[in-house]
Each structure stands twice: as C-alpha cells, then as structure tokens.
Backbone as CSV, one residue per row, in Angstrom:
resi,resn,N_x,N_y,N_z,CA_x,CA_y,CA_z,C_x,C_y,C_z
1,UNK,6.180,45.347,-18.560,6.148,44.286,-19.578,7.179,43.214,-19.249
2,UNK,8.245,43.660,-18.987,9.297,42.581,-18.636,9.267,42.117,-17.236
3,UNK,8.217,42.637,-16.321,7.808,41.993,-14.869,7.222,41.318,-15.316
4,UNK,5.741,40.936,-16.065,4.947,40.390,-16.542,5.600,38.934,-17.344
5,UNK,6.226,39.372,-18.255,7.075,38.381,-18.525,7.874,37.069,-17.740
6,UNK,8.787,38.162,-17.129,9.124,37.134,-15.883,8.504,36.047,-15.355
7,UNK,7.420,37.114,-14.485,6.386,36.428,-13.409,6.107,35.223,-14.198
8,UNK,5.579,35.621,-15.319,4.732,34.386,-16.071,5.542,32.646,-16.553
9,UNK,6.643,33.379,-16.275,7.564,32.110,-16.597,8.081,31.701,-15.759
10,UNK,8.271,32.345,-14.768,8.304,31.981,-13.321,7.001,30.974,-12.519
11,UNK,6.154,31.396,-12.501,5.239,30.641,-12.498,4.701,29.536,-13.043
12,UNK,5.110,29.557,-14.514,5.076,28.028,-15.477,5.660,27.280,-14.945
13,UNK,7.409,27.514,-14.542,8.357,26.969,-13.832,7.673,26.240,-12.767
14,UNK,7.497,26.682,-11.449,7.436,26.497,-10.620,5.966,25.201,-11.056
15,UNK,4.854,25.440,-11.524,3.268,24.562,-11.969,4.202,23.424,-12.274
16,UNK,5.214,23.409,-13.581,5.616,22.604,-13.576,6.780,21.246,-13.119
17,UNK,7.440,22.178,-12.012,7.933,21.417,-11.323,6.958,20.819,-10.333
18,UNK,5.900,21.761,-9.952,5.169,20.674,-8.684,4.239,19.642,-9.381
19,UNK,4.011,19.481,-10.741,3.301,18.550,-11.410,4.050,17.507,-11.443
20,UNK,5.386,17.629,-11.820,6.289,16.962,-12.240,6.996,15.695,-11.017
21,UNK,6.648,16.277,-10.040,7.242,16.078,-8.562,6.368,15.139,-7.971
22,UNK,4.728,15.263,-8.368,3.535,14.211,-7.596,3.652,13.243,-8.710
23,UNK,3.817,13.725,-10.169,3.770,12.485,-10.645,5.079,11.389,-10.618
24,UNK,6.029,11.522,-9.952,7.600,10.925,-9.800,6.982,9.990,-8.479
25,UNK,6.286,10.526,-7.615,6.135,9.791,-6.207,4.953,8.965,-6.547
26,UNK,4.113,9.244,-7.468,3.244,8.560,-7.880,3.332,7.107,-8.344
27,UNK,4.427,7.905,-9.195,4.878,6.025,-10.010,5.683,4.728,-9.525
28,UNK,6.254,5.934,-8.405,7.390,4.947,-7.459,6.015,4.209,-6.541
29,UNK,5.541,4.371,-6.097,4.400,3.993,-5.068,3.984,2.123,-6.127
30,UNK,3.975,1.492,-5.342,3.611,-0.283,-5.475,3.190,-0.660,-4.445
31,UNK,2.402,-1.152,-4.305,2.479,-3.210,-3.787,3.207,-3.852,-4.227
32,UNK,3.840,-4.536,-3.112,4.808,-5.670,-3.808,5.552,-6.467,-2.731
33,UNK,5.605,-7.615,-3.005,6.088,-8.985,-2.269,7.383,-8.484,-1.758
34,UNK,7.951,-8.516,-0.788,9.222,-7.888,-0.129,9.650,-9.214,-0.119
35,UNK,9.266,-10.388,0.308,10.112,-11.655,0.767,9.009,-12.611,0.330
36,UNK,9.444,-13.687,0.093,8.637,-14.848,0.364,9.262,-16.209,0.004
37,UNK,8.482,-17.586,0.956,9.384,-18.913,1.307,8.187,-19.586,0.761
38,UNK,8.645,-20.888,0.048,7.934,-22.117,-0.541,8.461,-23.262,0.133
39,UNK,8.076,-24.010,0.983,8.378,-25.351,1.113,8.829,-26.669,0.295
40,UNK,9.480,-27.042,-0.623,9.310,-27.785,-1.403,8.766,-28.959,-1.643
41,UNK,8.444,-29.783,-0.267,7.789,-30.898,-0.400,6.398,-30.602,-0.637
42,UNK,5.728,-29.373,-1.005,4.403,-28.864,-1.113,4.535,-28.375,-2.504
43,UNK,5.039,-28.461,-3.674,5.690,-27.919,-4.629,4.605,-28.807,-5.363
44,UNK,3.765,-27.935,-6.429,2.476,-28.793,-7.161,2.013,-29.317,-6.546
45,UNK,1.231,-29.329,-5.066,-0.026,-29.459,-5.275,-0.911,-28.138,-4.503
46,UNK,-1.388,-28.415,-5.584,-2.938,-27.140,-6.365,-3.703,-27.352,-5.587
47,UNK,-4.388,-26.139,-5.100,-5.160,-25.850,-3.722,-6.697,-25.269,-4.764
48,UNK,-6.326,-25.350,-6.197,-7.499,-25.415,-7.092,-8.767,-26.408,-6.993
49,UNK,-9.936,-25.670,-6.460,-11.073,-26.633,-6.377,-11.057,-27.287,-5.080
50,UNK,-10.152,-26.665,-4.270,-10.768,-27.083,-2.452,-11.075,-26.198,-1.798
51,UNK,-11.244,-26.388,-0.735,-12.292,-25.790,0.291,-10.550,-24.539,0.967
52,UNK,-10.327,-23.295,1.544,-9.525,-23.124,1.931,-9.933,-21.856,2.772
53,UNK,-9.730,-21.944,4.538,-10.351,-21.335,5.490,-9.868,-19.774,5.100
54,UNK,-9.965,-18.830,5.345,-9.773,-17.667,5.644,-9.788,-16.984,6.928
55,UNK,-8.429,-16.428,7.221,-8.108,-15.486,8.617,-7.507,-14.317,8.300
56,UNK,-7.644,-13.570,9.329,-7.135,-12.419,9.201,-6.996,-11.523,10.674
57,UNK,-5.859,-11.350,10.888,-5.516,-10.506,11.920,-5.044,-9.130,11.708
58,UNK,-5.665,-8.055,12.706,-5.609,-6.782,12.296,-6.087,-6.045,13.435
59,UNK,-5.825,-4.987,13.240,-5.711,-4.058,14.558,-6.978,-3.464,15.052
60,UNK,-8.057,-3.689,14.034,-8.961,-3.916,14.603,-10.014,-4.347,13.658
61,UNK,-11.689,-4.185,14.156,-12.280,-5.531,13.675,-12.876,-5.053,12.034
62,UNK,-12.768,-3.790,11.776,-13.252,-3.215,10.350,-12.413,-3.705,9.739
63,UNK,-10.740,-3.541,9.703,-9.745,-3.794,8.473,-9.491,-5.421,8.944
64,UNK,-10.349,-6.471,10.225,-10.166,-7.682,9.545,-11.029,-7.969,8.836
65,UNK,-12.408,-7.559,8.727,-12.803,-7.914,7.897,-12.916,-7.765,6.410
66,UNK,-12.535,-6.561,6.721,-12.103,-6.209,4.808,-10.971,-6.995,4.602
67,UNK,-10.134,-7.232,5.151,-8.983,-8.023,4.721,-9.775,-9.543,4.088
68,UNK,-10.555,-10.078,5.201,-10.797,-11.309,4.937,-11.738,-11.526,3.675
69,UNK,-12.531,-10.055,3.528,-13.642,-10.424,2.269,-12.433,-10.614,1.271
70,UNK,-11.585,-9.951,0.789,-10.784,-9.412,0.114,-9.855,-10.331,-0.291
71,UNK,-9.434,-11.074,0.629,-8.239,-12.618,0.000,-9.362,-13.179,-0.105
72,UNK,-10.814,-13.204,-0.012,-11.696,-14.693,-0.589,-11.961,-14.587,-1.885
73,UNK,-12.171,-13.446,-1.869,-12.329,-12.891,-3.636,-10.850,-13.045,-4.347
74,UNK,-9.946,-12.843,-3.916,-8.962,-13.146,-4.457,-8.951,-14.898,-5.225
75,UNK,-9.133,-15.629,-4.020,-8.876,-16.840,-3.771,-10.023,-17.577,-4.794
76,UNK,-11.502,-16.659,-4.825,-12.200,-17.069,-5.360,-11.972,-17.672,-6.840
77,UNK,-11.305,-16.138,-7.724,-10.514,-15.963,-8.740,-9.644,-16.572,-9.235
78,UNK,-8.946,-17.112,-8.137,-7.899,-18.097,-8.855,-8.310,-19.605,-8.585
79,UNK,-9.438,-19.853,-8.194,-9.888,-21.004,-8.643,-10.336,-22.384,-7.236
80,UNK,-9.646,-21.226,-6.016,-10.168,-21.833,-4.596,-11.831,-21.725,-4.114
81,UNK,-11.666,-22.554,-2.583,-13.016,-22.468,-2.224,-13.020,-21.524,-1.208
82,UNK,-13.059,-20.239,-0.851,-12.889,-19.548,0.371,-13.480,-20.179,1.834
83,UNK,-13.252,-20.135,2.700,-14.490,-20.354,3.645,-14.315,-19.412,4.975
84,UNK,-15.172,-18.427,5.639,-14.714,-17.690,6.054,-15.578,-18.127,7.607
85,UNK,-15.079,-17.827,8.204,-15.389,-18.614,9.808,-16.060,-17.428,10.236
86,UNK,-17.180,-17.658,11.308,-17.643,-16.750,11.524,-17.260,-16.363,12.986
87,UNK,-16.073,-17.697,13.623,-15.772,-17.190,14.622,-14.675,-16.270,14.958
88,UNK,-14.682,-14.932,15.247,-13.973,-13.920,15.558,-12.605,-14.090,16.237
89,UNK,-12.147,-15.142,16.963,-11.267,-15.617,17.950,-10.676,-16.466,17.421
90,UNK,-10.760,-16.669,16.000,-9.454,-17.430,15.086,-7.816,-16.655,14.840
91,UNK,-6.990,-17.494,14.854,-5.717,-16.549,14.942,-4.701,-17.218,14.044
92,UNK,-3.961,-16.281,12.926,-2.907,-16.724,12.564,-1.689,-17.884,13.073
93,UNK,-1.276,-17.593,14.698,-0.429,-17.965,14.985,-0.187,-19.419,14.975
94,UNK,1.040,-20.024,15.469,1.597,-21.551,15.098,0.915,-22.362,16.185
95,UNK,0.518,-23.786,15.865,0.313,-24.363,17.262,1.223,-23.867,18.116
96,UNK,0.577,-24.549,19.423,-1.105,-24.649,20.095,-1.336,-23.465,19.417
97,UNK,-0.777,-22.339,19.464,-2.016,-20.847,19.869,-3.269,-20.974,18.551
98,UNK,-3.182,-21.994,17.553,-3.926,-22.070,16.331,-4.988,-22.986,16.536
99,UNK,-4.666,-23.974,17.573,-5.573,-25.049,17.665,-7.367,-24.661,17.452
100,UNK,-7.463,-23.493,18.005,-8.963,-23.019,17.475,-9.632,-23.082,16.164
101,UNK,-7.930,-22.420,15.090,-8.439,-22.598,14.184,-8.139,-23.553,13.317
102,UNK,-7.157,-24.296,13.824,-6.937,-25.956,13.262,-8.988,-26.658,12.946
103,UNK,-9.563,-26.504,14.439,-10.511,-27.520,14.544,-11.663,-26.084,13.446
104,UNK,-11.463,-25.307,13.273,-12.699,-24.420,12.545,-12.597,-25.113,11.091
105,UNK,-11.385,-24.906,10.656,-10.981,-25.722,9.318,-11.206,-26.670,9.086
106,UNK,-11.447,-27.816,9.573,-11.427,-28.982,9.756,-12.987,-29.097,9.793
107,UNK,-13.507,-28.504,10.969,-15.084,-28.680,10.433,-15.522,-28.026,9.372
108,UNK,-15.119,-27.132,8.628,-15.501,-26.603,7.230,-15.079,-27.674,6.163
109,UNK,-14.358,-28.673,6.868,-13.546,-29.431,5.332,-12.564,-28.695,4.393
110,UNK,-12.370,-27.531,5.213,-10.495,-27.172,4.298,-9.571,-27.543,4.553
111,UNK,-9.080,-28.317,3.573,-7.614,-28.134,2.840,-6.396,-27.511,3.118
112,UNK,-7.027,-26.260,3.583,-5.264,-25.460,4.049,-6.285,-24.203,4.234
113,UNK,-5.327,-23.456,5.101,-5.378,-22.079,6.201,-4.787,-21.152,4.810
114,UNK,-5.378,-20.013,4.417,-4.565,-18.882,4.706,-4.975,-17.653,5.237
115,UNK,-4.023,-17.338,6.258,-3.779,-16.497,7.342,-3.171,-15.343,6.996
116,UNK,-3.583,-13.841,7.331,-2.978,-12.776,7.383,-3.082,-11.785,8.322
117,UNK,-1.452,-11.569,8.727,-1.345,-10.436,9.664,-1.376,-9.210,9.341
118,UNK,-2.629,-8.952,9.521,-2.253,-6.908,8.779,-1.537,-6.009,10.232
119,UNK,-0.457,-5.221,9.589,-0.531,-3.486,10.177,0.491,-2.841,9.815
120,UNK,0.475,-2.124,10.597,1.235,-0.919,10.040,2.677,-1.062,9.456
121,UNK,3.260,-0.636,8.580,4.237,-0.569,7.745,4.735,0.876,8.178
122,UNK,4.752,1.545,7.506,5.084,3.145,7.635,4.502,4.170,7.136
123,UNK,4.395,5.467,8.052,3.607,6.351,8.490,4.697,7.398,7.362
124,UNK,3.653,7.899,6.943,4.798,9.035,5.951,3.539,10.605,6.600
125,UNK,5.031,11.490,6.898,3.833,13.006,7.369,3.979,14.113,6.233
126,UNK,3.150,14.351,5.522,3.444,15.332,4.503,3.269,17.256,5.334
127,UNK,4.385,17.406,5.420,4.101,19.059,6.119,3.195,19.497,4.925
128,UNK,2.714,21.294,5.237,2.358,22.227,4.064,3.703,22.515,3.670
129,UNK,3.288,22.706,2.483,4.282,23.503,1.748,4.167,24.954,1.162
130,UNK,4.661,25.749,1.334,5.086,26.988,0.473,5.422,27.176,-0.922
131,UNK,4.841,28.288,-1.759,5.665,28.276,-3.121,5.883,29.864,-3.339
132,UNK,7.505,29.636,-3.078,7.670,31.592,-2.996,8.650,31.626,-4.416
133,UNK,7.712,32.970,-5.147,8.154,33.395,-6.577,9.151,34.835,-6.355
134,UNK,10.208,34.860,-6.579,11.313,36.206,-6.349,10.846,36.744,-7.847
135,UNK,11.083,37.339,-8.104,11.888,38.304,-8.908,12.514,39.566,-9.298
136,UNK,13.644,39.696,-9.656,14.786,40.740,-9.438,14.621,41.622,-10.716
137,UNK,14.180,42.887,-10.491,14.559,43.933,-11.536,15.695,44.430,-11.497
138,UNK,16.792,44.876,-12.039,17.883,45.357,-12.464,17.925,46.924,-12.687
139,UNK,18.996,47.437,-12.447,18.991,48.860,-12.905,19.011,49.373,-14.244
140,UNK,18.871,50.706,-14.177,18.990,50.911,-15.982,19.548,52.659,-15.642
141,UNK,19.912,53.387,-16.832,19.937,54.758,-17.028,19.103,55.494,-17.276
142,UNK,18.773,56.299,-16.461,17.604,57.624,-16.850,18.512,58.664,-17.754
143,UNK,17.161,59.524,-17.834,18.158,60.533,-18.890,18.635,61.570,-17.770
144,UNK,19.267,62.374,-18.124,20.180,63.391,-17.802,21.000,62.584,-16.625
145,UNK,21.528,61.727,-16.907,23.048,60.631,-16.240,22.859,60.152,-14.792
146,UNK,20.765,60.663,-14.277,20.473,59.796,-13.416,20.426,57.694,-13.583
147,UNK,20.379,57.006,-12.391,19.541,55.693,-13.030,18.499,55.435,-11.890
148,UNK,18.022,54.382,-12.092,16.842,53.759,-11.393,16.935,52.450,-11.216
149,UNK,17.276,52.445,-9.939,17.174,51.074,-9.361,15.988,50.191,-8.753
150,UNK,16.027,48.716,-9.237,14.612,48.214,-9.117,14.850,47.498,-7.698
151,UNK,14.005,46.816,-7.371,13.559,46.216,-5.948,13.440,44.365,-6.452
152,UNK,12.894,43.642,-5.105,13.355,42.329,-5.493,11.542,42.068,-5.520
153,UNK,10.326,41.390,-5.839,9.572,41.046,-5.943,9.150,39.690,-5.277
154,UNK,8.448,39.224,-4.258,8.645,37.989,-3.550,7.123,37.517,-3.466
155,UNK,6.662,37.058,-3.531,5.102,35.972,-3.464,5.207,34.804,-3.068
156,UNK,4.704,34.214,-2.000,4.307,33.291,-1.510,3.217,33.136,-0.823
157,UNK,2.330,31.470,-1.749,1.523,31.023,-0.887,1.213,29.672,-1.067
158,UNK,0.695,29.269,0.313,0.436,27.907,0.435,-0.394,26.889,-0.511
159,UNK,0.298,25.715,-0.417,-0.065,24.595,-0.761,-0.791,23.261,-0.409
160,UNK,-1.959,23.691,-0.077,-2.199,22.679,0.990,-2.041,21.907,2.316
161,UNK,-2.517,21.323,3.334,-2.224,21.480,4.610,-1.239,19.808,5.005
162,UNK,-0.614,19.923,5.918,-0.237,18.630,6.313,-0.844,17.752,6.753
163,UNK,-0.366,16.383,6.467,-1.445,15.198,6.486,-0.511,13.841,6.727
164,UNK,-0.987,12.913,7.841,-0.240,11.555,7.661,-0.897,10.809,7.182
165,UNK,-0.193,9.996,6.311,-0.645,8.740,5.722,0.120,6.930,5.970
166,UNK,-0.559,6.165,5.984,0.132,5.394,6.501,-0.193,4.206,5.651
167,UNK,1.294,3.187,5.008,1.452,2.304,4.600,1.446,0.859,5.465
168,UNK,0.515,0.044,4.887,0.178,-1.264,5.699,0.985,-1.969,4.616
169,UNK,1.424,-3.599,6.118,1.975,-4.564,5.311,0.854,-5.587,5.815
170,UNK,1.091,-6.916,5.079,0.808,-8.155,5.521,1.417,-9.466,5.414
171,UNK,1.798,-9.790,6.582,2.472,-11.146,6.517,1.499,-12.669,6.517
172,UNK,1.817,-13.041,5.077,0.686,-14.702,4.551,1.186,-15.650,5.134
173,UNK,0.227,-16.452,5.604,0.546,-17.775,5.806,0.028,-19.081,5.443
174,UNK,0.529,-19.735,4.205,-0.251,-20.914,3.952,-0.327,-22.291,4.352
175,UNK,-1.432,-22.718,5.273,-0.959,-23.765,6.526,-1.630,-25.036,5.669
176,UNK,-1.414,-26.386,5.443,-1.681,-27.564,5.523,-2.318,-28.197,6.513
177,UNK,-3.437,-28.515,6.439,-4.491,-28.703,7.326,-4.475,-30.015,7.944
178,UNK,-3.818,-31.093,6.988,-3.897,-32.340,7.426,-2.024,-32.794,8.536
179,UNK,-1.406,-31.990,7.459,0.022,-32.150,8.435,0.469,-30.731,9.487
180,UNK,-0.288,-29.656,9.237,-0.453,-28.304,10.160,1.085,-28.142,9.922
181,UNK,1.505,-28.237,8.309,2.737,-27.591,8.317,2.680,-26.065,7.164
182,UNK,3.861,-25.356,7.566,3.678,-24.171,6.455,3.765,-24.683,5.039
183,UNK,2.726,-24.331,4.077,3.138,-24.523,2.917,3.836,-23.871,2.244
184,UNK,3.833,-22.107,2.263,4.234,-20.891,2.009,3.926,-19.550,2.757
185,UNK,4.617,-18.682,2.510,4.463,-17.811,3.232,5.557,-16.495,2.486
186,UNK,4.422,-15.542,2.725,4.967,-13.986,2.182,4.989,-12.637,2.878
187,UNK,5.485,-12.129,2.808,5.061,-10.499,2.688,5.203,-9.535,2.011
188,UNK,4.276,-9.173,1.852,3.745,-7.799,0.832,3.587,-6.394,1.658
189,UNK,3.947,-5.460,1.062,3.762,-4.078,1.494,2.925,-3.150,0.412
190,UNK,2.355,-2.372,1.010,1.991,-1.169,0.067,1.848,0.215,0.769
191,UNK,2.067,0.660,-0.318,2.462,2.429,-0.173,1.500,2.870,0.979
192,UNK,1.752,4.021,1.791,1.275,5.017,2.040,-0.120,5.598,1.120
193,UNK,-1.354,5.687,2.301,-2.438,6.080,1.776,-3.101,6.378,2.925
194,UNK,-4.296,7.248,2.213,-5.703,7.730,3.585,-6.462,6.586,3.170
195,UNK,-6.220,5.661,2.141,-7.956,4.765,1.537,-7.416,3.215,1.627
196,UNK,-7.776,2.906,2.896,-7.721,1.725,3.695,-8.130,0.395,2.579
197,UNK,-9.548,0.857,2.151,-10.399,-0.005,1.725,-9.199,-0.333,0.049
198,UNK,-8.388,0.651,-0.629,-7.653,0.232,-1.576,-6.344,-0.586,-1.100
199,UNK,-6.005,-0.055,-0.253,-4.902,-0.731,0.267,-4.942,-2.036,0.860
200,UNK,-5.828,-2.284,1.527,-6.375,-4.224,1.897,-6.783,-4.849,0.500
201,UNK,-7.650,-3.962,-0.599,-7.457,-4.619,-1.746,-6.230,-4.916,-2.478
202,UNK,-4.976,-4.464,-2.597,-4.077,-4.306,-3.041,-2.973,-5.616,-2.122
203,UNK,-3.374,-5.503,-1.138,-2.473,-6.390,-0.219,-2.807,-7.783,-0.668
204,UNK,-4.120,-8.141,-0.667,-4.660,-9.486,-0.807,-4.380,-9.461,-2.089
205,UNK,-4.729,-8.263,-3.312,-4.312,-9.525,-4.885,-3.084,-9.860,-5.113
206,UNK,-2.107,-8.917,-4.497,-0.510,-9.238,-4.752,-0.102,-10.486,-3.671
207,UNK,-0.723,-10.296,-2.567,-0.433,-11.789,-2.297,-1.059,-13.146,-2.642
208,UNK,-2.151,-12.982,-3.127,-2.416,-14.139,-3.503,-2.034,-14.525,-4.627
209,UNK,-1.666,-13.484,-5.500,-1.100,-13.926,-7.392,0.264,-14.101,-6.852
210,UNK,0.725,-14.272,-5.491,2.481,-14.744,-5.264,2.399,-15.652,-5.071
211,UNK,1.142,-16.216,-4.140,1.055,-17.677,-3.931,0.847,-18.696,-4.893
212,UNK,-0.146,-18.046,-5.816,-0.610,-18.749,-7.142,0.742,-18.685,-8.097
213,UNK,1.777,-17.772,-7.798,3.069,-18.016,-9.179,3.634,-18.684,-8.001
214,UNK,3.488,-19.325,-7.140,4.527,-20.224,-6.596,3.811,-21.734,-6.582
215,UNK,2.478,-21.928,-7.562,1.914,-23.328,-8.036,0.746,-23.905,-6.674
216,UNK,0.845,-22.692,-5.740,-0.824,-23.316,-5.317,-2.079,-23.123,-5.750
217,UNK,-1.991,-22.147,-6.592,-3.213,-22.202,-6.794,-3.709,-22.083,-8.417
C-alpha cells in the first residue's frame, strides 16, 4: 500500500514536471525582428497601392518559393502590389550583382524591391530522454526483535527518440527602384522547427508588419 502510494506520486511528479517543461520552451519560442535600419530620407512614403517586385534567396528552389508566395501575401495585406518575376536568376544582392533585377522591376513597373535572404539560423538536437522512478522502502521491526529491510525500486523508460530541428532567419531588403537606394532593411529569426512551410510563413508576416510599423506600407 505504501509502494503504491509512493509510485503514484512519484509518477504525478515526474507527468508533471515533463508537461510543465514543453510548455516553458513553448512559450519562449517567437519570431521576431533581431535588428532593423530605416533610412530617413524615405520616412513616409507609402509603398501603399504600388506595384513592388518580389525576391527571394534560399538554399534551395522549394523554400524560395514559399518564401516568395509568402511576403506577396503579406504585402498583399498591407495594401501593396506584389509582383513576382518569373525569372529564377534574380538576386538580392547590391549593384552591379542586382542589375538583373534592377531591369525585371522596372519592366514590371515597381516601385521598390523587396528582397529576402533565407537560411539557416540554428540547428537545436534534441537527444532521447529517459525517465527513471527510484523508490526507497525503509526498514521496520518484525516480531520476536527480528527487522526487515527493504530494497531500492528503480524504473526507467524512454521518451521518445532524438531529432534535429532547425531555426531559419531572414535578412529584408527594401530597395528604391528609381534611386536603387536601401529604403529599409531587417532581420527576423524564428525558432527551431521540422515545419518549414510555418516557419517561411512566420518569417514573411513579422517582417513585413516591421516594415509596415516603420511607415512603408
């Protein structure tokens, strides 16, 4: 009865510390703007109701394109014109290396570039874990002035297997089409995950609602 006891509260213990423990890492986990620069001579004016190219660089060609659907819908939302190039060989970087996509923009009739570099941020490795339950019986007195000594009780078993997950960043770039100067520019990170497709969503709305609280859009 008093093993039973134990065990059982031993075990509550333990359920509830590992409940207690995913939901702590849970809540800490964000998206969120790590840095970001505004130009000031670009300060009010609203990229609301123009045409504005879309890029995206990434490690390879699935997560650019989710990236790129993903800031147009963003962009859509806050009141821009997306325009997404269908040529593959557009690139973030500063003149020359942009000149490709200087002239793509330009024949679409946008307004301004924004550009994103996706990759990797950090790789988090979750080992398995173990959950070992002791418990210690104590001695007592038998009758005729023997006693009886108890033993230690030990259980363990696994928790699921080890797994890496990996946190992407992206560095924004908002280019001015007519003077090919930066207008703004950010970076955003987000947590560690296996689900790509949430995490490029997550990258693009937090950066684009940074760009939009900094009055472009």
């Amino acid at each position: 009865m008093v093993f039973e006891r134990i065990f059982g509260a031993r075990s509550l213990a333990a359920a509830l510390l590992i409940g207690s423990g995913v939901g702590m890492m849970a809540g800490c986990a964000t998206t969120q703007v790590v840095v970001q620069w505004s130009d000031p001579e670009f300060v009010g004016r609203t990229l609301r109701g123009e045409k504005v190219l879309v890029i995206c660089d990434a490690p390879d060609v699935v997560l650019r394109q989710v990236c790129q659907d993903q800031v147009a819908a963003q962009l859509q939302a806050s009141g821009a014109l997306p325009v997404i190039s269908p040529d593959a060989g557009l690139t973030v970087g500063p003149p020359p290396a942009n000149d490709r996509t200087l002239a793509a923009a330009r024949a679409a009739g946008a307004r301004a570039i924004l550009g994103s570099t996706i990759g990797p941020d950090v790789t988090v490795v979750s080992p398995g874990s173990n959950i070992g339950i002791g418990v210690g019986v104590g001695g007592y007195g038998g009758s005729g002035g023997g006693s009886v000594m108890g033993g230690t009780v030990g259980i363990g078993f696994p928790i699921g297997g080890g797994q890496a997950m990996t946190g992407y960043a992206a560095n924004l770039v908002l280019t001015d089409v007519a003077t090919v100067r930066m207008m703004w520019t950010g970076k955003v990170t987000t947590p560690a995950s296996q689900n790509l497709n949430v995490q490029m969503g997550e990258l693009a709305r937090v950066g684009v609602e940074a760009a939009r609280a900094a009055g472009f859009f």
